[in-house]
C-alpha positions as CSV (number, residue, x, y, z in Angstrom):
1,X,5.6,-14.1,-9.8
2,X,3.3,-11.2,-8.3
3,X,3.7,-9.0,-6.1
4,X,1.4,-7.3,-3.8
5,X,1.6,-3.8,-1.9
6,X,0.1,-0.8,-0.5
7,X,0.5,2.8,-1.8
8,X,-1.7,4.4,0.5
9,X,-2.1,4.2,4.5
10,X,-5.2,5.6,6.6
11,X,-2.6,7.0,9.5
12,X,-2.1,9.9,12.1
13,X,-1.7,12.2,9.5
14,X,-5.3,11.7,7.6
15,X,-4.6,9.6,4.6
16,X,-1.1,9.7,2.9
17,X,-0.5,8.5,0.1
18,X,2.7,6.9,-2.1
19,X,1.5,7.1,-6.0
20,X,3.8,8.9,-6.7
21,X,6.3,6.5,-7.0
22,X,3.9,4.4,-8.7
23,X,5.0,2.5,-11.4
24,X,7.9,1.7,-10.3
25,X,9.9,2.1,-13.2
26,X,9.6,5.7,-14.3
27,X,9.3,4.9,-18.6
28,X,6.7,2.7,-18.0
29,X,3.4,3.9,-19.4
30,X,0.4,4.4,-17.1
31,X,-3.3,3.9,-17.7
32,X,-5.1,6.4,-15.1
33,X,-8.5,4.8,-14.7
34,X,-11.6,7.4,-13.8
35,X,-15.4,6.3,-12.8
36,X,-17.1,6.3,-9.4
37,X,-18.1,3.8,-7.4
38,X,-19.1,0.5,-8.5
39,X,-18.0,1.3,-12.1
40,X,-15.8,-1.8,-12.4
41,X,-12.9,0.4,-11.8
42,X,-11.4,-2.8,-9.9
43,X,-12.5,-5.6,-11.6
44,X,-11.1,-4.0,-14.7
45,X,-7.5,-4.3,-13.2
46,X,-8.1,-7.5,-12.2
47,X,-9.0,-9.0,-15.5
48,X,-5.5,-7.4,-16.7
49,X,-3.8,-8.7,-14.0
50,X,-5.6,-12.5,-13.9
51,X,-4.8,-12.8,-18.1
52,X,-1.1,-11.3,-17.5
53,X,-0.6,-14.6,-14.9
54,X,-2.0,-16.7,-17.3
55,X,0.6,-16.1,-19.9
56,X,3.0,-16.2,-17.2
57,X,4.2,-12.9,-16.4
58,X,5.3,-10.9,-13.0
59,X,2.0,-8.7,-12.2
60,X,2.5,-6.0,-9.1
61,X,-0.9,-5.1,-7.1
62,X,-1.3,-2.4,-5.5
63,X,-4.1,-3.1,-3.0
64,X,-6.7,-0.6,-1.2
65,X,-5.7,0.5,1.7
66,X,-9.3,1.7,3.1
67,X,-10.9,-2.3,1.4
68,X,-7.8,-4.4,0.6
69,X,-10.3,-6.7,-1.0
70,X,-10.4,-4.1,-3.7
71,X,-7.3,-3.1,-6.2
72,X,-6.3,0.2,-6.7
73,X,-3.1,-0.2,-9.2
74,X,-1.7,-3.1,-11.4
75,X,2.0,-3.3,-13.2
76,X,3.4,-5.4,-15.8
77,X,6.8,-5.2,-15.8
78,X,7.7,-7.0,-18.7
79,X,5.1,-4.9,-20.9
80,X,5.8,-1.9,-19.2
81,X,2.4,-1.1,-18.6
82,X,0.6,0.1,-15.8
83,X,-3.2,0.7,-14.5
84,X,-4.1,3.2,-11.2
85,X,-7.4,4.2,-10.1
86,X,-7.2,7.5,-10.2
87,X,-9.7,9.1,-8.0
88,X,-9.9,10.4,-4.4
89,X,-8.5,9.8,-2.1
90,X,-5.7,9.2,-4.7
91,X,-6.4,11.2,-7.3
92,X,-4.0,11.1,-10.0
93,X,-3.4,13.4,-13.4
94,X,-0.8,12.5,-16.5
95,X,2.1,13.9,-15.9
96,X,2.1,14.5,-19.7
97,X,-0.3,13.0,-21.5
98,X,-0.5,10.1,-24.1
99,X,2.9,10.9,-23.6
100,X,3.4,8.8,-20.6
101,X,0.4,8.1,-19.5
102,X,-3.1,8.6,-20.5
103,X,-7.3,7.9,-19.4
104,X,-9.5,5.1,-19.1
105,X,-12.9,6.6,-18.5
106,X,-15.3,3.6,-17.3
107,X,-17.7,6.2,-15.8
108,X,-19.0,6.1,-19.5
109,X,-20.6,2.9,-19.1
110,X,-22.8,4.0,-15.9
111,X,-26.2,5.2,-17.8
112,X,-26.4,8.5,-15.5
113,X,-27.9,10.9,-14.4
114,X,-29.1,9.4,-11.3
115,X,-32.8,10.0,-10.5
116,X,-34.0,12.3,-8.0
117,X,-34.3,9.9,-5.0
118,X,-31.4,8.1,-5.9
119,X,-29.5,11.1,-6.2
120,X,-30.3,13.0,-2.6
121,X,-29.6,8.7,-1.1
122,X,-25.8,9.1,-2.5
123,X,-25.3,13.0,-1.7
124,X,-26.2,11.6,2.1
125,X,-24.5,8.3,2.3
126,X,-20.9,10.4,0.9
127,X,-21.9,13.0,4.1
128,X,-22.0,10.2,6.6
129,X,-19.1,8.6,4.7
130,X,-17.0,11.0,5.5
131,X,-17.7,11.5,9.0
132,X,-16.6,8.2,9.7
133,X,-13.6,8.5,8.1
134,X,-12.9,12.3,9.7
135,X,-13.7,10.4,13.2
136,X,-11.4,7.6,12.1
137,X,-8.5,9.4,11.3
138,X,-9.1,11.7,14.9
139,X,-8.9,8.3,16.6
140,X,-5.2,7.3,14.3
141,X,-4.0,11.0,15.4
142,X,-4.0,10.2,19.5
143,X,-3.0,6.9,18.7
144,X,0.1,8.0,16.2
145,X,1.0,10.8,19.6
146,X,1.3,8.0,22.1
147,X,4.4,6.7,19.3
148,X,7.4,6.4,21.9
149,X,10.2,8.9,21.1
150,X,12.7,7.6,19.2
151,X,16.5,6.6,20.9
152,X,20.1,6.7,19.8
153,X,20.8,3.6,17.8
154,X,23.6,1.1,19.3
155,X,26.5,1.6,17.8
156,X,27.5,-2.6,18.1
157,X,24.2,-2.9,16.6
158,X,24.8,-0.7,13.5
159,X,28.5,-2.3,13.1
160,X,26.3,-5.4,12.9
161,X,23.5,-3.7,10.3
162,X,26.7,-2.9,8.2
163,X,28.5,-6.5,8.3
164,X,25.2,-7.9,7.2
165,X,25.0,-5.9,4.1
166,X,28.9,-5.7,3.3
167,X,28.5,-9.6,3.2
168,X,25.2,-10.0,1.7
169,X,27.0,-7.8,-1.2
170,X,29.8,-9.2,-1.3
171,X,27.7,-12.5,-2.5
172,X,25.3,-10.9,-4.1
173,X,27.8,-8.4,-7.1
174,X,27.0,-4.7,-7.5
175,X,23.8,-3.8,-6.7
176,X,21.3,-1.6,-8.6
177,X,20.9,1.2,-6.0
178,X,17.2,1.7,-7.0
179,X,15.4,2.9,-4.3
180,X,11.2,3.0,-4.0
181,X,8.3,2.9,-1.0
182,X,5.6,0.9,-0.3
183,X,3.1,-0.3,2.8
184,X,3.4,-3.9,3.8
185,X,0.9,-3.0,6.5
186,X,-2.3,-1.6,6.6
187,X,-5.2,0.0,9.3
188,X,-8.2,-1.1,7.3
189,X,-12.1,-2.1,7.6
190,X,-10.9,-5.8,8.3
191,X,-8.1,-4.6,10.7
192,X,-4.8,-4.4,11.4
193,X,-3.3,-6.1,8.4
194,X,0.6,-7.1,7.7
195,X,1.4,-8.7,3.8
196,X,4.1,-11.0,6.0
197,X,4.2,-13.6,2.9
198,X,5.3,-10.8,0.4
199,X,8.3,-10.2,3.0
200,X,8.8,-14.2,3.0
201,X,8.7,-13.6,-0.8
202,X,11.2,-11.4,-1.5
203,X,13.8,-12.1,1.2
204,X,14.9,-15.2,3.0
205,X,17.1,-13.7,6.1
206,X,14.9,-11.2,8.2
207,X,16.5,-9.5,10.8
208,X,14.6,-7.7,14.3
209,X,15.6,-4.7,14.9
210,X,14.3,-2.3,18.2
211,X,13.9,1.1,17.0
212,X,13.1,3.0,14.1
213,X,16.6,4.6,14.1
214,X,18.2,1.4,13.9
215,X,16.1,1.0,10.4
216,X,17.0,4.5,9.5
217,X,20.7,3.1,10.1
218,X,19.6,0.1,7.9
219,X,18.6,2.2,5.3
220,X,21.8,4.8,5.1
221,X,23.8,1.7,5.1
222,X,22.3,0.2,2.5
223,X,21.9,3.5,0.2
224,X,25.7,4.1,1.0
225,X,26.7,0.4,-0.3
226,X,24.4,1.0,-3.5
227,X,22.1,-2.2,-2.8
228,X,18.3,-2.0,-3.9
229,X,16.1,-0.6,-1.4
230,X,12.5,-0.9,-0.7
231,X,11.2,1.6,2.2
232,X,7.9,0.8,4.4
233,X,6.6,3.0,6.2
234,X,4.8,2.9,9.2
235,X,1.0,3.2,8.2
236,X,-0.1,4.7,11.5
237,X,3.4,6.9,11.5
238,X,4.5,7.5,8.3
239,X,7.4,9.6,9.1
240,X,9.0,6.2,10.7
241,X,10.4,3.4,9.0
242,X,9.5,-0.3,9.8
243,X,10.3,-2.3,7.5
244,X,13.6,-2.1,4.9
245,X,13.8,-4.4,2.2
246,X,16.9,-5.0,0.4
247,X,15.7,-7.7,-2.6
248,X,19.1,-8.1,-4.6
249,X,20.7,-9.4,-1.1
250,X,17.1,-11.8,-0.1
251,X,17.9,-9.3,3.1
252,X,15.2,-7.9,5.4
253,X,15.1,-5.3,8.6
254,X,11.9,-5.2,10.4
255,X,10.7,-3.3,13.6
256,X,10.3,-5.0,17.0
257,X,6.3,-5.5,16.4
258,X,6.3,-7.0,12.9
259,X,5.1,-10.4,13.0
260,X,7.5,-12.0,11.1
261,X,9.7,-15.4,11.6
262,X,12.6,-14.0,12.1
263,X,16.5,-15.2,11.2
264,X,18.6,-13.1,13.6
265,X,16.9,-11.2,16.4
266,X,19.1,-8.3,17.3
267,X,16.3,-7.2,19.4
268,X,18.2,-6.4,23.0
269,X,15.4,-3.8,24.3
270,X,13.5,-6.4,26.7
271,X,10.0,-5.8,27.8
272,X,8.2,-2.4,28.1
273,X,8.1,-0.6,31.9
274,X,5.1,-0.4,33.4
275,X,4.3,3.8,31.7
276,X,5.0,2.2,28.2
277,X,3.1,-0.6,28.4
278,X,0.1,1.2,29.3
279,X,0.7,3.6,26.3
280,X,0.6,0.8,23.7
281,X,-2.6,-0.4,25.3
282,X,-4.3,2.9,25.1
283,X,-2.8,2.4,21.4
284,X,-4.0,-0.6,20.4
285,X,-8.0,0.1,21.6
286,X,-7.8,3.7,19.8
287,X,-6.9,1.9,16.6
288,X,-9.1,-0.6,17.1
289,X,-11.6,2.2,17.5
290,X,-10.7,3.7,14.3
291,X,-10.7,0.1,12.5
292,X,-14.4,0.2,13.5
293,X,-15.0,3.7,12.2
294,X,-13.4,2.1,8.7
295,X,-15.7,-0.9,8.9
296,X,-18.9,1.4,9.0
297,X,-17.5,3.0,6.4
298,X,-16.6,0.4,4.1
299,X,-20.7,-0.8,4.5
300,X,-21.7,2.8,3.4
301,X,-19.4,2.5,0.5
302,X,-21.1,-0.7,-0.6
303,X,-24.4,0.9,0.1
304,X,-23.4,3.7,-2.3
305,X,-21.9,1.4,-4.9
306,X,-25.3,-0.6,-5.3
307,X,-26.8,2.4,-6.1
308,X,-24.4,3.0,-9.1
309,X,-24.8,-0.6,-10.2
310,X,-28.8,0.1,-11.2
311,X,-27.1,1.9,-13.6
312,X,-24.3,0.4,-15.1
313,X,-23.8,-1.2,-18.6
314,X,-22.1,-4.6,-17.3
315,X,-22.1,-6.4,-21.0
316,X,-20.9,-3.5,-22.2
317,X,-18.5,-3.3,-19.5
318,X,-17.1,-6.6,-20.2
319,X,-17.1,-6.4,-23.4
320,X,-14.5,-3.3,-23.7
321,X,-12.5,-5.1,-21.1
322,X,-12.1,-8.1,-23.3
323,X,-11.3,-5.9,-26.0
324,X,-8.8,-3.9,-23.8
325,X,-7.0,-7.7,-22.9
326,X,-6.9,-8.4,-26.3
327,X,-5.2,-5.5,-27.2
328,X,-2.6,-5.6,-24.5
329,X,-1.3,-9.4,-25.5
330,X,-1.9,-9.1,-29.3
């Protein structure tokens, strides 16, 4: 089985990011992974992650939040292993290392320094790079104030969170009371995107819910019965909740405007008034405005990263990550 998730979110707040929590399981051994761009950095995780499903193992990716065609993090559970890219806008450090976790330098097959010209054409694309993305996350800020404030949660409703879970448990036997984050949703160069078949995945009873406090609810009753929890937070708000996951119980909550099939709607909040509406308009266009900002982006960051591939060492490359899968399923 895999598994695939975000650990980062471009949002209101700039970008925030969830690596800490990543791997999941804290004794598993992580493989920081350092190069710039174009260094293979994702293709090596791939590779890992493409021989661990051919020997038939659960692999967790962690996808790239600014280009979810690209893979920032991979997990084995079963080996215990783990791979991040470790550089900005995540950057990541062992915590103590060869201890717990250790480098993977694949900088060292880019044949640098850069010439002159080629030089002064990457110093100016990372400029305009990051003006896009400063502009973009100006654009999530407005968008992330026009949020609508949040409202007392119904009490029938939270009796009815509660009865879900008691008798989800009472099926389901003790549960494990682990508790981790992740983004199911993303404001990327290709959009608005929402990992809806992940949620399909692990659960198979997804109930609506109306506000964020009603998921907070969720979320305390699940924590107090000791069930497995898995937080999402909102990408463009990550202070909310909009998704809780409860995978020993195949249970769900979601927010109003996740589109997912749902099982039980408890959803009672009817349309929007007329001042509301017109807020989630303005909404949607400033996001979409900052999606394009991300899109520019994302071409500059492929503009930079054919520069860098003049100068890599792709035999060599693909050679030491042959070697590297060799190692790992000896």
């Amino acid at each position: 089985m895999t598994q695939s998730y975000y650990l980062g979110a471009n949002s209101g707040e700039g970008f925030v990011s969830l690596y800490e929590d990543f791997p999941p399981a804290a004794e598993a051994f992580l493989h920081i992974i350092k190069g710039g761009p174009g260094t293979g950095k994702s293709g090596f995780m791939r590779a890992v992650g493409a021989a661990a499903e051919e020997r038939g193992m659960e692999v967790h990716y962690v996808l790239c939040s600014g280009d979810p065609g690209s893979l920032d993090g991979v997990y084995l559970p079963a080996l215990g292993l783990a791979w991040v890219d470790g550089t900005a806008p995540h950057v990541i450090e062992p915590r103590q290392f060869c201890a717990d976790s250790d480098y993977i330098n694949l900088g060292r097959f880019c044949r640098g320094p850069l010439s002159k010209e080629d030089a002064q054409e990457v110093h100016e694309i990372g400029r305009r790079h990051k003006a896009l993305y400063r502009r973009a996350y100006a654009l999530l800020g407005a968008a992330a104030a026009l949020e609508p404030g949040q409202k007392e949660p119904d009490p029938e409703t939270v009796r009815e969170i509660s009865a879900l879970i008691s008798e989800g448990l009472s099926g389901a036997g003790q549960g494990s009371g682990a508790c981790s984050r992740r983004f199911l949703h993303a404001i990327s160069c290709q959009g608005e995107l929402w990992l809806t078949e992940e949620l399909f995945q692990l659960c198979t009873h997804i109930i609506r819910l109306d506000s964020p406090s009603l998921l907070d609810r969720a979320a305390q009753e699940a924590r107090r019965s000791g069930a497995e929890l898995i937080l999402c937070p909102s990408p463009l708000c990550p202070d909310r909740t909009e998704c809780v996951i409860l995978p020993e119980l195949q249970l769900a909550f979601v927010e109003r405007h996740w589109p997912a099939r749902v099982t039980i709607n408890l959803d009672s909040s009817g349309p929007p008034d007329a001042r509301d509406a017109e807020a989630a308009l303005l909404q949607k266009r400033l996001t979409e405005l900052a999606v394009s900002h991300l899109r520019a982006a994302k071409l500059l960051h492929d503009e930079m990263e054919a520069v860098y591939k003049r100068y890599m060492d792709f035999p060599a490359l693909t050679e030491y990550t042959q070697g590297q899968i060799d190692a790992i399923f000896a």
